[in-house]
N, C-alpha and C positions, 0 to 999 in steps of 0.2 A: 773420251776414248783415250786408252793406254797410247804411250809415243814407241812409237814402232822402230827400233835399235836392229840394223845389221853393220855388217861387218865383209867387205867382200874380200873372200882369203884369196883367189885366184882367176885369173878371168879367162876362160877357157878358148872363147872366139870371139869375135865381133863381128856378126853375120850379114850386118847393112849399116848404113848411114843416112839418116831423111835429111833433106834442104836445109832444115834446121837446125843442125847438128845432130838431134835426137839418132842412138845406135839400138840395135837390139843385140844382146848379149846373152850368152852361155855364162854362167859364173858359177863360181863353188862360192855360196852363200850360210852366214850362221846368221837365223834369224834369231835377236834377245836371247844371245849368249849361250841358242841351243847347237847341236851338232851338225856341220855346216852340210848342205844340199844343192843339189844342182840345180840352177832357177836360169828360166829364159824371161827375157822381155825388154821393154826398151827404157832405156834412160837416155834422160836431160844429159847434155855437158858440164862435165864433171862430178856427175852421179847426184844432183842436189834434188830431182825429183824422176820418179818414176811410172812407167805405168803400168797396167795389170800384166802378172804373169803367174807361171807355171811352175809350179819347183817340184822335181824329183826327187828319188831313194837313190844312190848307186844302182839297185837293182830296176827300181821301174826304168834308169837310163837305159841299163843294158840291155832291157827287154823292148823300149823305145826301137836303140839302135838295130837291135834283130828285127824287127817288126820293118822299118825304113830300108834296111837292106834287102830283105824280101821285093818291094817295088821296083827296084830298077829292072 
């Protein structure tokens, strides 16, 4: 399996914290040096491993965020 290269440009929230340290996180992510996306999930401290997440378009977020806003 190829080595999977990201890059986190900006870290938009840090949404919890487990006993662990493990966070889950909002990032603006460039995954193997492509155009960077918005990705939730959670990592290890100091980013050295991670676990399954989501990553968005600018637009799927702001269709995410309309959709979220509607529930309250």
């Amino acid at each position: 399996m190829a080595e999977l290269k990201y890059e986190i440009k900006e870290t938009v929230a840090v949404l919890s914290e487990s006993s662990k340290g493990w966070t889950k996180e909002l990032n603006l992510i460039s995954w193997n040096g492509r155009e960077p996306k918005y990705d939730l999930r959670d990592w290890a401290p100091n980013h050295e491993k991670m676990g399954k997440g989501v990553t968005l378009t600018k637009d799927e977020l702001d269709k995410l965020i309309e959709v979220l806003s509607e529930l309250k």
